[in-house]
N, C-alpha and C positions, 0 to 999 in steps of 0.2 A: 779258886782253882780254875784254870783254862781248859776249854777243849778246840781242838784244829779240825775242823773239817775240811778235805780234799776231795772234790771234785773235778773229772776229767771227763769234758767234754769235746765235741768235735773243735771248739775254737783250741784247743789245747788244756791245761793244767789250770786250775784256779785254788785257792788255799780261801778259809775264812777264820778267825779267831774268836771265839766267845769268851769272853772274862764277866766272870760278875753278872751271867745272864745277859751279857748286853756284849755288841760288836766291836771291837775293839780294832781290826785289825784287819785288814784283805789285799791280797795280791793275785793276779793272773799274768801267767806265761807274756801274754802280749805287751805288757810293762815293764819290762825289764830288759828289752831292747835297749841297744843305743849303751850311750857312755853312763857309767854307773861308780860310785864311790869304792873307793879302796882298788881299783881295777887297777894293775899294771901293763903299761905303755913302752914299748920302744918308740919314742917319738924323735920328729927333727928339728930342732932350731930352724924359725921359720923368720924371724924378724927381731931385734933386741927394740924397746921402746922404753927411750932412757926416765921418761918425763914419768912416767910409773915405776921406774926399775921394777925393770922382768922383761919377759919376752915370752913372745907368741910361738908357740910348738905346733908341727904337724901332726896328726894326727892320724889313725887309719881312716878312710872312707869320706876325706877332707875337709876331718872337720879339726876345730884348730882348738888349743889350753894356752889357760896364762898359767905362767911359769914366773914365780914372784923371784928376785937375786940374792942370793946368799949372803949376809952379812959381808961387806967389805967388794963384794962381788958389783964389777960395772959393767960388766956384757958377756955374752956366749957367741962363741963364732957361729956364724949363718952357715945351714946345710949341716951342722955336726947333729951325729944322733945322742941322744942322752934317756937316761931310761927315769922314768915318772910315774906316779902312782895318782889314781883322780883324789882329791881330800873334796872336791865339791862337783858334784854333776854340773851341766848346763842344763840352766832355765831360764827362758824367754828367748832375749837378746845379751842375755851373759854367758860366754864363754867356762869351759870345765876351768876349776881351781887346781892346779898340780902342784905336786911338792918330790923334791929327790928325799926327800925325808922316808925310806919304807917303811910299811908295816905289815904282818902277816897275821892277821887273827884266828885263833884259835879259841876254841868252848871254852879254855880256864885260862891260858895265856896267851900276848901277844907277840912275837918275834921283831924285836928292831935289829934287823939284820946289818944297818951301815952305822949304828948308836954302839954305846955302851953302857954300863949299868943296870941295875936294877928297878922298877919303879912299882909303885902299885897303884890302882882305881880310883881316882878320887872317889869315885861315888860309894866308897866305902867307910863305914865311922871309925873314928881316930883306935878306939881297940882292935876295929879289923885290922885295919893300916898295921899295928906292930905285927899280928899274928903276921900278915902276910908277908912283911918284910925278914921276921925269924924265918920263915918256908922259903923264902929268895937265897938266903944266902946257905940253902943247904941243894939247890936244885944245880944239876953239871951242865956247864954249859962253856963257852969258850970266849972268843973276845967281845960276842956281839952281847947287845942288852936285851931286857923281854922285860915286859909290863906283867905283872898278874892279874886278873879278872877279879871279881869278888868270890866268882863261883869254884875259885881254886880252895879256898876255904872248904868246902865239902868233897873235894877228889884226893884217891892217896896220889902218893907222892910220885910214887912209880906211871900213874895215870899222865900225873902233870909230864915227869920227863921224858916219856914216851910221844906224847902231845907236840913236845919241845922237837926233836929231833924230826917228829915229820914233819914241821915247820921248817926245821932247815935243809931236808932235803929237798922241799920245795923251792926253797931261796935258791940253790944249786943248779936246781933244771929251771929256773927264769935265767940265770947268770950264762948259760949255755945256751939257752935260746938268742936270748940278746945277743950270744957274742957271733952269732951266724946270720945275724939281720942286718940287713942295711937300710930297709924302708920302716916308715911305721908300720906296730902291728902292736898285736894286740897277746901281751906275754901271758899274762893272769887273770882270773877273775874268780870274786870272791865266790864262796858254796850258793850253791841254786837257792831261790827264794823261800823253797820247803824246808832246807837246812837250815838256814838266819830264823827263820820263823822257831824251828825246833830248839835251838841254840837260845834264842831271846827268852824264850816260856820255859828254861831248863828250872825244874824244883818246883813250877808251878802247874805244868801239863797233868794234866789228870785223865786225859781220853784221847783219840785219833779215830774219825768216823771218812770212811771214804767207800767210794764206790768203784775204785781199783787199789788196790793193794801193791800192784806192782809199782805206783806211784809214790812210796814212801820211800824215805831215804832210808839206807842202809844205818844200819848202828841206832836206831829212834829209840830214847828210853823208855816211851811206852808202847804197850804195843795196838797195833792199827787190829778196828773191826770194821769188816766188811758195814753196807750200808750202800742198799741202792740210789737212796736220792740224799745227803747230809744236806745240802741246801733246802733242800725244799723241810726238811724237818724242824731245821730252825728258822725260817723266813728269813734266811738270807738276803736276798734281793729286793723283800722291801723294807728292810731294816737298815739297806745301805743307799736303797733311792732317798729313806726319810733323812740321812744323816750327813747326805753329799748338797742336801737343801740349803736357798741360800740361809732360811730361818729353821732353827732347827726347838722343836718344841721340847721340855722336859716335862715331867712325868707330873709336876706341881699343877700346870700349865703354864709357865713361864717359860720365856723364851730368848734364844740366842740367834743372833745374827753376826753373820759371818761375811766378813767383806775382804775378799784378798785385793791389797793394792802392787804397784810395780814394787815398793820400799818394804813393805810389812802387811800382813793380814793384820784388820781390826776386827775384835769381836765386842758385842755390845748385847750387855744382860737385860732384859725384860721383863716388868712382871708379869704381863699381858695378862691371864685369865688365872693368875693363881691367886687361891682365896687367902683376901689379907686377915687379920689378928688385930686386933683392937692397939697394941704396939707396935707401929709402924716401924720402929730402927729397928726391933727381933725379928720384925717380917722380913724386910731388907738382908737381913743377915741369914735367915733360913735360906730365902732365896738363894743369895749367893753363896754358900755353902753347895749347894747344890749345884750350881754352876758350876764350882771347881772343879768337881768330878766330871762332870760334862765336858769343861773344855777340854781336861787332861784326854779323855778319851778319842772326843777330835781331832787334836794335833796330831795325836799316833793315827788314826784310824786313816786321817786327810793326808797322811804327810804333808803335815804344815813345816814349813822350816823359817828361819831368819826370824827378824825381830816380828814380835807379837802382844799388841794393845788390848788390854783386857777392860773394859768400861763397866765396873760392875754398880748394881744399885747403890744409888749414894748410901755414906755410911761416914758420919760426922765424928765417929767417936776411933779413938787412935786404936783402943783395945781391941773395936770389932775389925777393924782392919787388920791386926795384928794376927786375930782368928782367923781370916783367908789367908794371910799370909802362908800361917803355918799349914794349913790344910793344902794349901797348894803346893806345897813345895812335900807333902807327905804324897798328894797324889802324883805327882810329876816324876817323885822317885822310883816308878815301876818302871817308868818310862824307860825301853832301851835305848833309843838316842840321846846323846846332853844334852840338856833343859836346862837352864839356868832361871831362876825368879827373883827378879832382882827388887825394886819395890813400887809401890805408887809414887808417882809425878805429884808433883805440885797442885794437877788438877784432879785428884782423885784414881786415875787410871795405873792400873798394873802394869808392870815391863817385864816380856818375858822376852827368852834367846833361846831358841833351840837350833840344832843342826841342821844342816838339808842335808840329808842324804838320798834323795830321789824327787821327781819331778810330783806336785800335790796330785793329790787325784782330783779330775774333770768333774765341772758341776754336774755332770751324768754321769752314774757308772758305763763302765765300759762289757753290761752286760748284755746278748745277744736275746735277740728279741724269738720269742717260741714262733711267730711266725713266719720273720721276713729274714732272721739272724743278725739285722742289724741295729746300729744301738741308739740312732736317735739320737745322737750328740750333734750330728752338721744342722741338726732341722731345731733341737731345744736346748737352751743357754738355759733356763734358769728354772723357778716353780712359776714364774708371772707367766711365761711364756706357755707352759704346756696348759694351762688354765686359758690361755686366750686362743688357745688351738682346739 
């Protein structure tokens, strides 16, 4: 079971997530600026750039998306406005990923307002998949299609169509918006970070600890208790200084190092100071056992996204590998973004793919210092550094 704790400070809004006794999860108000996934765009053809088909859109506040060409499609006239939804933030020197493809997310369904048919979640098992598909073709809806969540499986029915229709009332008042824009702007943005937070932990939340109460979203299935400090109860801040580290220690004494590159973060498993067993391959295998649960908690906690190397203790034998395998792909399954675990390389290492849906968190949190307010990210890069300061 999870619990969310919200604190509201003078920098603004912060959220933390405890799963499993351990941090799982954190966002503040100041991160969520800027262009973000699922947002809808009235933007304008800014350039067509044949040699990638697609083209470069404007954006509000100048900043620019690629825009991949529609099957069959060889350019968009320049200065026309076209309405766009982000499918990938910008991170670094890579521009947002736009798609005219919509989508409207809702807690048990998705609205494809310019699609048709029915779909349901992969990330559900082949028995879900039929229930859910029996519950599609009884839900009212009209030309457009809509995906089902997993978590439509536990809503009546009437929840879901209800759900559906303010989905498309929503689609209505972007379609009215846009049609009275000429410049970029900015039509939609998905629910505030407290809501996704509440949304992702739905069936799992077991508590809401804050120290305004006015800061809960409307509608929260469980209900908020006051609580003057929730960070300071759970050690928030140094649970998330040890965990934004570039080596990150577990609980065995084994350890993880975490290296984000331009192409992929690589993470590389350690035994460092955990104590071995007289069978070195079981040791090996405890070990990384334990990793998996580790990394899975990182990639969410980090917003890691894109391709992801996992190096774990050698392990010669096809069956012990087969053990990570499946454990990772059992932890990786909480995960609300898609994770995919595809297998070991040639040279032992793991390949994972997850989504980016937001920029990683900075090797320092973006927490405000009791003193000065500030956070010591322009002055420290890494743990080498604040140790030689």
């Amino acid at each position: 079971m999870s619990v969310l704790l919200i604190e509201k400070t003078d920098g603004g809004l912060r959220a933390a997530l405890i799963h499993r006794d351990r941090l799982y999860a954190y966002q503040s108000e100041n991160r969520v600026l800027g262009i973000r996934e699922d947002q809808i765009f009235l933007g304008v053809v800014d350039r067509n750039v044949k040699g990638i088909s697609g083209a470069f859109v404007r954006l509000p506040g100048k900043e620019f998306g690629f825009l991949p060409f529609e099957e069959g499609e060889k350019s968009l006239p320049s200065g026309s406005p076209v309405l766009v939804q982000v499918k990938r933030p910008p991170t670094g020197s890579k521009k947002a990923l736009l798609s005219r493809e919509i989508a409207l997310p809702g807690a048990h369904v998705i609205l494809l307002p310019l699609a048709k048919g029915i779909r349901v979640s992969n990330r559900c098992e082949p028995e879900e998949k039929k229930q859910l598909k029996a519950l599609g073709k009884t839900i009212k809806h009209g030309e457009e299609g809509f995906i089902l969540r997993s978590a439509a499986l536990h809503a009546e029915k009437a929840q879901i169509d209800k759900e559906l229709e303010t989905l498309k009332q929503t689609w209505s008042q972007i379609q009215t918006q846009a049609a009275h824009k000429s410049d970029p702007c900015l039509l939609w943005s998905e629910e505030s970070f407290l809501s996704q937070l509440l949304r992702e932990e739905e069936g799992r939340l077991e508590a809401i600890l804050t120290n305004d109460l006015t800061a809960v979203p409307s509608g929260c299935p469980v209900e908020a208790k006051q609580c003057d400090h929730p960070f300071l109860l759970y050690n928030v801040e140094d649970r998330l200084e040890k965990s934004l580290r570039r080596t990150v220690r577990m609980k065995s004494g084994a350890t993880l190092v975490v290296d984000p590159c331009e192409a992929m973060t690589v993470i590389d498993v350690n035994s460092a100071m955990a104590a071995g067993g007289r069978d070195i391959e079981q040791t090996a295998v405890k070990i990384n056992r334990e990793a998996v649960w580790e990394v899975a908690r990182l990639l969410r906690l980090r917003s890691i996204g894109g391709m992801i190397l996992v190096d774990f203790i050698d392990m010669p034998s096809e069956a012990d590998r087969e053990i990570i395998l499946d454990e990772m792909r059992s932890a990786l399954s909480e995960d609300p973004v898609k994770t995919t675990v595809h297998d070991f390389t040639a040279l032992g290492i793991l390949e994972i793919t997850r989504h980016r849906v937001r920029e990683a968190l900075p090797a320092l949190p973006d927490l405000p210092c009791p003193h000065c307010g500030g956070t010591g990210a322009a002055i420290l890069s890494n743990e080498e550094d604040a140790e030689d300061a």
